[in-house]
Structure formats: C-alpha cells, structure tokens
C-alpha positions as YAML, in Angstrom:
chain: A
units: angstrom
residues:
- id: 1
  name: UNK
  ca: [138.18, 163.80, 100.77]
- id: 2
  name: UNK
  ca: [135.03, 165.82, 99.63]
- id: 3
  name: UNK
  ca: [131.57, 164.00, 101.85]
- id: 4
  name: UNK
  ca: [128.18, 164.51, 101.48]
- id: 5
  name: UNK
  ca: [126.88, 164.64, 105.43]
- id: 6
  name: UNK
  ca: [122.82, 163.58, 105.94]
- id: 7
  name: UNK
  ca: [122.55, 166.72, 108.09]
- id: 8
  name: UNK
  ca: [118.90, 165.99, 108.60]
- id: 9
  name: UNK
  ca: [120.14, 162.85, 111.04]
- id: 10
  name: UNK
  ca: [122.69, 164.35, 112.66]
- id: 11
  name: UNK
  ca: [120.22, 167.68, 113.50]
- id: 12
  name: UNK
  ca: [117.61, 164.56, 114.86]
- id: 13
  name: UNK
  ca: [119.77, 163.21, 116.57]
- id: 14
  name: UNK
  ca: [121.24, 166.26, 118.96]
- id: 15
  name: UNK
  ca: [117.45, 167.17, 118.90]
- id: 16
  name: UNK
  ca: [117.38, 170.40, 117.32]
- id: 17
  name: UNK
  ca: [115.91, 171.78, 113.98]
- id: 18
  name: UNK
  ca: [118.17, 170.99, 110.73]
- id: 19
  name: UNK
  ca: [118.25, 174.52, 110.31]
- id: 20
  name: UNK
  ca: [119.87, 175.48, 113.04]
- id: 21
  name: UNK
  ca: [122.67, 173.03, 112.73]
- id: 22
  name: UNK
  ca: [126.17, 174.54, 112.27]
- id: 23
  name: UNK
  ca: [128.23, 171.76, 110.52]
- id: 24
  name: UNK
  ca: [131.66, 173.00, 109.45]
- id: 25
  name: UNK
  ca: [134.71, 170.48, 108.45]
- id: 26
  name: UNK
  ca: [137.82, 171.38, 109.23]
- id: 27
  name: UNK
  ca: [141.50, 170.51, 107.74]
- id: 28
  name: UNK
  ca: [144.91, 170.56, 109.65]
- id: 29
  name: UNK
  ca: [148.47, 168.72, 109.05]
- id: 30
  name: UNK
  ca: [150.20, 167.20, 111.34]
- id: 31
  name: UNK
  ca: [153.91, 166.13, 110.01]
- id: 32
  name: UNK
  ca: [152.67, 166.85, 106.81]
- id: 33
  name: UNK
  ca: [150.04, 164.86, 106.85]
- id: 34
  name: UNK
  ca: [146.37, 166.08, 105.74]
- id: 35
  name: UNK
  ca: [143.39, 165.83, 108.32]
- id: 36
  name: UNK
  ca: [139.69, 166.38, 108.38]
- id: 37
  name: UNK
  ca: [137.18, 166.86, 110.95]
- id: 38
  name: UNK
  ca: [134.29, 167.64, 111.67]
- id: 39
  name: UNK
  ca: [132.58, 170.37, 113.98]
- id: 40
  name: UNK
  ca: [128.89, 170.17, 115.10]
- id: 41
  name: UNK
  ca: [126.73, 172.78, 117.16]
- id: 42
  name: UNK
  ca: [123.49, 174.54, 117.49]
- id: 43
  name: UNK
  ca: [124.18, 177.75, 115.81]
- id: 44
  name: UNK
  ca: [120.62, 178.81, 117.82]
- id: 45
  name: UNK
  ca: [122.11, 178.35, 120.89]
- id: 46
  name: UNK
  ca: [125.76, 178.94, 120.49]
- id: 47
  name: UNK
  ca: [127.22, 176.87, 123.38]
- id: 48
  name: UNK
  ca: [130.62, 178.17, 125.26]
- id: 49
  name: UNK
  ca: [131.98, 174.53, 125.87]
- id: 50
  name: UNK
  ca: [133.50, 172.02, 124.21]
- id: 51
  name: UNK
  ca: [133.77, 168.09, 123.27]
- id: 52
  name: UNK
  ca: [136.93, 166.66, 121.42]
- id: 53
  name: UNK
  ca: [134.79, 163.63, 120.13]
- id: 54
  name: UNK
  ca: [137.31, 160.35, 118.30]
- id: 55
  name: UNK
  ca: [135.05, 157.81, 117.06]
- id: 56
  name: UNK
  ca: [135.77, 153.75, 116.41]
- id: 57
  name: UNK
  ca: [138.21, 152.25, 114.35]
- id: 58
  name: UNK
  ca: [136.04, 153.16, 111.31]
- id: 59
  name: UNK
  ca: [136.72, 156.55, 111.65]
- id: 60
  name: UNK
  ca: [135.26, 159.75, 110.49]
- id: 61
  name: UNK
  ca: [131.76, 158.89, 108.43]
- id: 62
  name: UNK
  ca: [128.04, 159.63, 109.18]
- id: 63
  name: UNK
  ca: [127.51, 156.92, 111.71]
- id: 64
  name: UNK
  ca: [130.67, 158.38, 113.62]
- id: 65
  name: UNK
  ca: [128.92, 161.81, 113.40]
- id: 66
  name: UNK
  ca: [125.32, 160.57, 114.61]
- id: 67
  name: UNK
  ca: [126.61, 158.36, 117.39]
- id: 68
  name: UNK
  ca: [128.87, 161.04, 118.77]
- id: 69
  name: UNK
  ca: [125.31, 163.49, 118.86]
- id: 70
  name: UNK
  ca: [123.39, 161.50, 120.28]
- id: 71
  name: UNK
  ca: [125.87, 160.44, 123.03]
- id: 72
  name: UNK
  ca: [127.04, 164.08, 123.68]
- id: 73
  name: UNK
  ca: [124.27, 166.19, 122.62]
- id: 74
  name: UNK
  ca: [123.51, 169.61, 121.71]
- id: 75
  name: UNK
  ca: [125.09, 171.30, 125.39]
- id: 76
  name: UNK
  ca: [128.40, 171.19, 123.57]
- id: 77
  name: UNK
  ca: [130.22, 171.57, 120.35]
- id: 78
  name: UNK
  ca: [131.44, 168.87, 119.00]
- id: 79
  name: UNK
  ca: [134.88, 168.17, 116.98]
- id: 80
  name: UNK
  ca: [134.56, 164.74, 115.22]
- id: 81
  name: UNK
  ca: [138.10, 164.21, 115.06]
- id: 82
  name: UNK
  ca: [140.17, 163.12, 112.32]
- id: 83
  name: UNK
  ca: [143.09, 161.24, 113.42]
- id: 84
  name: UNK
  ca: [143.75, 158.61, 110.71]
- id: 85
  name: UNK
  ca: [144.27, 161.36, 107.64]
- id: 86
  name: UNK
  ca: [141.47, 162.63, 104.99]
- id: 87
  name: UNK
  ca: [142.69, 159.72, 102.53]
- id: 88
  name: UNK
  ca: [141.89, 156.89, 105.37]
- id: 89
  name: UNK
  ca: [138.51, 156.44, 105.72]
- id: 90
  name: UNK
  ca: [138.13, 152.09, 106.30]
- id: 91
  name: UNK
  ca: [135.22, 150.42, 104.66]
- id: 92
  name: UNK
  ca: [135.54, 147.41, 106.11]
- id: 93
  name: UNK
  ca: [137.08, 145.80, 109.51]
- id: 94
  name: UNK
  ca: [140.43, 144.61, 107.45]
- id: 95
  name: UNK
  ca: [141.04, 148.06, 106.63]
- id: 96
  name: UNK
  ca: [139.67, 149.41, 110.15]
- id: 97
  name: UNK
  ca: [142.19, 147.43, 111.77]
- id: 98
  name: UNK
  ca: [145.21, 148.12, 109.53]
- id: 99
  name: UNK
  ca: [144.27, 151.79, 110.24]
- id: 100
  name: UNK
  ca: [144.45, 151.49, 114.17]
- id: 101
  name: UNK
  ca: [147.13, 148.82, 114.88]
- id: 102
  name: UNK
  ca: [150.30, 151.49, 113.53]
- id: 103
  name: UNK
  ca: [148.49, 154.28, 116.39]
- id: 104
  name: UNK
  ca: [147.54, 151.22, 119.11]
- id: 105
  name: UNK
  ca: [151.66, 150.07, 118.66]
- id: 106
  name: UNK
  ca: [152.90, 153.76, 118.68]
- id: 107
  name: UNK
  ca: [151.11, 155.81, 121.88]
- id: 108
  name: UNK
  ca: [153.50, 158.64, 121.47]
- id: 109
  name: UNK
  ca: [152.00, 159.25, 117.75]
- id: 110
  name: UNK
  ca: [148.32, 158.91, 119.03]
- id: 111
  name: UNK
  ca: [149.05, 161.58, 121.32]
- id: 112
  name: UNK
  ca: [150.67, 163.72, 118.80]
- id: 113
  name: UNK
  ca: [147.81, 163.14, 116.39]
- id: 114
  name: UNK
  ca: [144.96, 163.97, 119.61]
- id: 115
  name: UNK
  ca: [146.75, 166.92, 120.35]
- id: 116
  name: UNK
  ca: [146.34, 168.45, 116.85]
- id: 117
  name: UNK
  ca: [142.67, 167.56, 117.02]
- id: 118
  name: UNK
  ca: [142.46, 169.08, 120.16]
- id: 119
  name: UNK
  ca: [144.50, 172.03, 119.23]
- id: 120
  name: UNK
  ca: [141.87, 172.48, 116.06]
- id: 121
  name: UNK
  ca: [138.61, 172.62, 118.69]
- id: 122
  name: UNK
  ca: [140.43, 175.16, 120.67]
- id: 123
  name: UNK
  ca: [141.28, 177.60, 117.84]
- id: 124
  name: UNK
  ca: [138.52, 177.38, 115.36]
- id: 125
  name: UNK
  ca: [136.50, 180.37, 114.72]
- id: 126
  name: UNK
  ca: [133.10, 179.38, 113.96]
- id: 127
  name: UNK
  ca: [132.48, 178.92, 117.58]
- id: 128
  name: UNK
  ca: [133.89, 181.09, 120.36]
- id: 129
  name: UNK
  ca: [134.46, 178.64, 123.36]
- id: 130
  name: UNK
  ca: [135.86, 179.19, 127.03]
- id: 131
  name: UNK
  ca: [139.62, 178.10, 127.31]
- id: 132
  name: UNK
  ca: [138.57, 176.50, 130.33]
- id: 133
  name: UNK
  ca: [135.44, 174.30, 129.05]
- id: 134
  name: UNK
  ca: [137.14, 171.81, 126.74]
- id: 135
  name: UNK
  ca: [136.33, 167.64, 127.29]
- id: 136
  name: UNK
  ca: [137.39, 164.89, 125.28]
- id: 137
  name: UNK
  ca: [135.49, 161.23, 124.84]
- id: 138
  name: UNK
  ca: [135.82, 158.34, 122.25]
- id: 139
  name: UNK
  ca: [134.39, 155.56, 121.80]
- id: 140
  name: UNK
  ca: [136.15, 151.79, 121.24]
- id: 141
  name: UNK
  ca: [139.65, 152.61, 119.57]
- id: 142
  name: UNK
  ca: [138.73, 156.46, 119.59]
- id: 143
  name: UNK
  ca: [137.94, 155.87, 124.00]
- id: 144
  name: UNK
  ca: [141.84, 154.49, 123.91]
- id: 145
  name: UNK
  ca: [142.51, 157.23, 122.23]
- id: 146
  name: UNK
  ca: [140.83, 160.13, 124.93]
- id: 147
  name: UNK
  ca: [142.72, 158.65, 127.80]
- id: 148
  name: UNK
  ca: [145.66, 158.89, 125.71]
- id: 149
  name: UNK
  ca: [144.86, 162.85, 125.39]
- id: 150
  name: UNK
  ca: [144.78, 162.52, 129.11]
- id: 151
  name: UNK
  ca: [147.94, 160.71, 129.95]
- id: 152
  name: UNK
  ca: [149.61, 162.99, 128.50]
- id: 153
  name: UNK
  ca: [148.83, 165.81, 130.77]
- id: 154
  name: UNK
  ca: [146.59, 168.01, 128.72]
- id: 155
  name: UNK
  ca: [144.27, 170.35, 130.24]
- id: 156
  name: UNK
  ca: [141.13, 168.73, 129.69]
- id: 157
  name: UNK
  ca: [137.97, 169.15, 132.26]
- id: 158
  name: UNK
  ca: [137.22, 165.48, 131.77]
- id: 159
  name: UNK
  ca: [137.34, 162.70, 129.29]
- id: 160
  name: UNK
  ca: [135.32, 160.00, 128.59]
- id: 161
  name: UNK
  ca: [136.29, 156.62, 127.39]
- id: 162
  name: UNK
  ca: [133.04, 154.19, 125.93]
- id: 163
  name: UNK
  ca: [133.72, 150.79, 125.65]
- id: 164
  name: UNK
  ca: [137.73, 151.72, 124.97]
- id: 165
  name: UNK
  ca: [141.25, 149.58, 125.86]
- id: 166
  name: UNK
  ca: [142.08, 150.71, 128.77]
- id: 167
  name: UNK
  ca: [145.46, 149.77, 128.96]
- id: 168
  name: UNK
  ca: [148.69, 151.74, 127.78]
- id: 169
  name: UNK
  ca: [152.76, 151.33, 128.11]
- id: 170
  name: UNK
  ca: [153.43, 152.92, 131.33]
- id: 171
  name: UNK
  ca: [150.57, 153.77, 133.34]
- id: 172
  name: UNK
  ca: [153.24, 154.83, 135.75]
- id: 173
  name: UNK
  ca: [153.91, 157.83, 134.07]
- id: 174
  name: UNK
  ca: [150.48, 159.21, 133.56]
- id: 175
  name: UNK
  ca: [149.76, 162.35, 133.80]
- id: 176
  name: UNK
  ca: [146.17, 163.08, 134.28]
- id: 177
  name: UNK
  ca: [144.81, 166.79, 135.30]
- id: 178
  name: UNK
  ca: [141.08, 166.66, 134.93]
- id: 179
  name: UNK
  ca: [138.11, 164.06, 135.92]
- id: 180
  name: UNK
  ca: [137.71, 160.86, 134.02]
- id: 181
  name: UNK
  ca: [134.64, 158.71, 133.42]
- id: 182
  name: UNK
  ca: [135.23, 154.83, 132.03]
- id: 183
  name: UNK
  ca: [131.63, 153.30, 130.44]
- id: 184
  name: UNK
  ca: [132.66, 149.91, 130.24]
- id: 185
  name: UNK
  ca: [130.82, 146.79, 128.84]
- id: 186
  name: UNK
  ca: [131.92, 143.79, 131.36]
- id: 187
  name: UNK
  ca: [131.19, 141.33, 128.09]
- id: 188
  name: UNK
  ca: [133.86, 142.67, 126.72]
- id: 189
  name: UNK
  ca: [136.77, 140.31, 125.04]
- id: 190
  name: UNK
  ca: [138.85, 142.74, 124.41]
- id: 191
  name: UNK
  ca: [139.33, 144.02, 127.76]
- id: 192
  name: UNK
  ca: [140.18, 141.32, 130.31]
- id: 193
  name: UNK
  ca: [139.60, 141.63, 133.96]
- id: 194
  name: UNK
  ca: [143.15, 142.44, 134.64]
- id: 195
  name: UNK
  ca: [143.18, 145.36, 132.06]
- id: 196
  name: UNK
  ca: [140.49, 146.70, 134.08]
- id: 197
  name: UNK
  ca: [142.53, 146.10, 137.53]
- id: 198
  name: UNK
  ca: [145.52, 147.88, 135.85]
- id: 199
  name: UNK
  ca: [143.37, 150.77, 134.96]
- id: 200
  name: UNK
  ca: [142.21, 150.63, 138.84]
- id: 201
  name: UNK
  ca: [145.32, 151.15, 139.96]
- id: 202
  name: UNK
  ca: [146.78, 153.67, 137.71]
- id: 203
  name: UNK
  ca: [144.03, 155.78, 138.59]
- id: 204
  name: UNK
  ca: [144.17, 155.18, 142.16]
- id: 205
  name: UNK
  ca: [147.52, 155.85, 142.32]
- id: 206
  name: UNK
  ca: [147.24, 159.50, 140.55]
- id: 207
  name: UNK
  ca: [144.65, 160.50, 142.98]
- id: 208
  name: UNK
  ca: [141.96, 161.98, 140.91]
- id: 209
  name: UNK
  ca: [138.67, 162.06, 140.42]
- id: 210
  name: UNK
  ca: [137.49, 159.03, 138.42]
- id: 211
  name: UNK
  ca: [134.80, 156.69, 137.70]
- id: 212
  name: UNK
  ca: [134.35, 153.47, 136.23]
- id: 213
  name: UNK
  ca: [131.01, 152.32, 135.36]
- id: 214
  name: UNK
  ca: [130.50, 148.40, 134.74]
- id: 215
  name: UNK
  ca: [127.81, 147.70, 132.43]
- id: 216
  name: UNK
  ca: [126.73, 143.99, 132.85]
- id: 217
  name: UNK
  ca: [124.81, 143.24, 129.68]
- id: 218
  name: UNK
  ca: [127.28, 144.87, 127.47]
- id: 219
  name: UNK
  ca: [130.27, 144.04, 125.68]
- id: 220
  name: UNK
  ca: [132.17, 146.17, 122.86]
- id: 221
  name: UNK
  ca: [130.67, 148.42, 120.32]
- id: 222
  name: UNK
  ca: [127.42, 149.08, 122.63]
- id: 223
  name: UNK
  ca: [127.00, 152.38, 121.40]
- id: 224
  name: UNK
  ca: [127.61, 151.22, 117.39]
- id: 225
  name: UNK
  ca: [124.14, 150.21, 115.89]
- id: 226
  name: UNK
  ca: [125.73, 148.44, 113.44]
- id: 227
  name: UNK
  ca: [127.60, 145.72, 115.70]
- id: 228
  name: UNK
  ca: [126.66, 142.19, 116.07]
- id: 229
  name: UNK
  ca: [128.80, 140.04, 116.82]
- id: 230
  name: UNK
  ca: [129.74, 137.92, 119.69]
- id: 231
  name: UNK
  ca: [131.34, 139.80, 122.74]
- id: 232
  name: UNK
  ca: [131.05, 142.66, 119.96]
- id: 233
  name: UNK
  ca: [127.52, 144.03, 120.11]
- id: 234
  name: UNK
  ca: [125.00, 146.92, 120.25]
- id: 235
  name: UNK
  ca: [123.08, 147.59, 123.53]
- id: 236
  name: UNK
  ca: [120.72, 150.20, 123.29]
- id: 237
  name: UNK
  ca: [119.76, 149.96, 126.81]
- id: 238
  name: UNK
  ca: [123.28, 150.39, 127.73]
- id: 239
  name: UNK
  ca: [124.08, 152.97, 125.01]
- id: 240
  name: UNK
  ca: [121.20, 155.28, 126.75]
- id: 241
  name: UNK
  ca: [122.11, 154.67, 130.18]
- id: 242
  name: UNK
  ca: [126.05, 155.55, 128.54]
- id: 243
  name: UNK
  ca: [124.93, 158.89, 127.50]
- id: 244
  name: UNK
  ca: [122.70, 159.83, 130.62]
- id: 245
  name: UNK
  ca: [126.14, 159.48, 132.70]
- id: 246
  name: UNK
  ca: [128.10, 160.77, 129.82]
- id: 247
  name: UNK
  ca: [126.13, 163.93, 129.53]
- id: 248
  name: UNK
  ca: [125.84, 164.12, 133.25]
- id: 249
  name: UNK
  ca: [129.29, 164.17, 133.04]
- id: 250
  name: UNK
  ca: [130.10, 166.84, 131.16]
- id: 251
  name: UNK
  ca: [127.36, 169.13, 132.65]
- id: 252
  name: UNK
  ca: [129.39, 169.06, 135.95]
- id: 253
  name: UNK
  ca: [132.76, 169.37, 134.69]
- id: 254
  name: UNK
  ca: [132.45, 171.62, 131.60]
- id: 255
  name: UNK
  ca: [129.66, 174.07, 133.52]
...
C-alpha cells in the first residue's frame, strides 16, 4: 500500500530539521503474507541503537509515526512496525478491532509476526546498528504486543509497554532476558487491578529488572491525541511524563 508520509511532522516532532530525516519503508513476508514498515532516524546524526516501535490497534499511519517520535525521539532509530499486513490499515475502531482480536486470541502468531519486525530492524541497511542496542515499546494493543516480543525470550535490552494489556496465557512460562518498563494509566478499563497483580507476579517471579509506573490521572490511549472517550482518553501531562521515563529508559539500557 503506496502512503504519502507528512515528513515535515514527523522531523518536528523528533526535533530535528526535515532535511535531515531518513524515512525509509520497508517490506517483508511472513507466511506469505506482505508487510510494511516504517524506519525513522536522523541521517545527521546516524544513531548506533535501536527501537522496534508497534503502534495501537490502528496500526501503521501518520499519527502512529508522530506519536512513536515524539515518545522515543531522535537517540534511536525507529522501526514503525507492520504487524497487521500492507492491505490492513483500519479506518475506524470496527475495523481496528477486527484487526487485533485474531493476534490478541492467538499469542503464538503475535510473536511470530514481532519477530519478523524485529528481525527487519536488525538487518536493514540504511542504518548500521550495534547487535547489542536493540529495544522494543508499543503502545495500547502494540504495548501487548512488546511484552509479547519479550516473553518469548528475545534478546532485547528493554521493552516498553504504554498503556498495553498486560496479561497473556501463561505468564508461567515467560521468558524475559532484558529490563522492562510498564507506563500504565490506573483509569484504565481495560486493565483491571488483578491484571496488574498478575503482571506483578510474573515479573517478580522471573527476577528481573522491571518497573511499573502508575499514572493516576490516566486511563487508555494517553499518548493518542485523538482519544476521548471515557476510561479511553488523551493525557498530555501523562504522555510527557511517559516519554521522560521512556527515553530515560532507553538511554540506560540501549547506551
């Protein structure tokens, strides 16, 4: 699916000239399916780390592109990650939902699907990155998504989950190698308080390091502009204060 990108937004948002914004999309099949992302970076300042970024349930469009540079920033290249297929891109929250519910049912496709993504950050060639320097975050069905990535017991420095499920089918089997940050909105419908106790104590019992930060004024969606509605809404206080301690994040673990 050909897409015309406003690269003059994007380049505002990471905070760098529109000239020296790399923006390169990227195709890869996975069981013969077609996928397309999308790789930002500051071809000025090449950086040597990288960000495995899935957005919400709308998938890969400009908002998905501006909300992942502004949250992330320029440190880090950035892989907008496909994970639906080119020809699904929802328009509305019917068809965001019918795209997420087949990958939210069926874990073991998600991961198959995040580790193609992944697998496209690590061996593209418009940006040389360190093996060693690769992070993953999402945000709502794309944060469900990261920790997926993680479960599975890829080698990931650290992944970040924004206002995400945090649930999954056996949390006893988990497999997670690197640090993990949770930005969670307490408002939040979606995730009950004893999704978040579950989460607790699947990551107390794999003895990593982890954080979960409670935001009290936010629900779902904080960091999606566009949200507004009840229990689903943006924050922009909370979105801020979610990419302070997400780039914070990432400085540490991907340094």
């Amino acid at each position: 699916m050909s897409t015309s990108w406003n690269t003059a937004a994007i380049a505002a948002k990471l905070g760098i000239a529109v000239t020296d914004l790399a923006l390169e999309t990227i195709s890869h099949s996975v069981d013969g399916g077609d996928y397309e992302s999308v790789l930002l970076y500051n071809k000025a300042q090449p950086p040597v780390s990288g960000v495995l970024s899935v957005p919400n349930y709308f998938g890969l469009r400009q908002q998905a592109l501006e909300i992942a540079a502004t949250t992330i920033g320029a440190g880090h290249a950035i892989l907008v990650a496909d994970v639906f297929g080119k020809s699904v891109r929802p328009t509305d929250g019917d068809q965001a939902v019918a795209a997420i519910m087949p990958l939210k049912k069926d874990r073991a496709e998600l991961r198959r699907r995040m580790q193609a993504a992944l697998k496209v950050l690590r061996e593209q060639s418009f940006v040389k990155l360190a093996a060693d320097k690769i992070g993953a975050c999402g945000f709502c069905f794309g944060g469900t998504a990261a920790l997926e990535l993680a479960r599975d017991g890829t080698e990931l420095r650290g992944t970040v989950s924004l206002h995400g499920a945090l649930d999954t089918p056996a949390p006893g089997e988990s497999k997670i190698k690197g640090a993990v940050l949770v930005l969670h909105g307490v408002q939040d419908p979606s995730v009950p308080r004893e999704q978040v106790n579950g989460f607790i104590d699947e990551m107390s019992a794999l003895k990593i390091d982890w954080q979960l930060v409670n935001y009290g004024q936010a629900g779902h969606s904080f960091t999606d502009p566009d949200a507004n509605n009840p229990g689903f809404f943006y924050h922009r206080q909370t979105a801020e204060r979610a990419a302070v301690a997400l780039q914070a994040f990432f400085g540490e673990v991907l340094a």
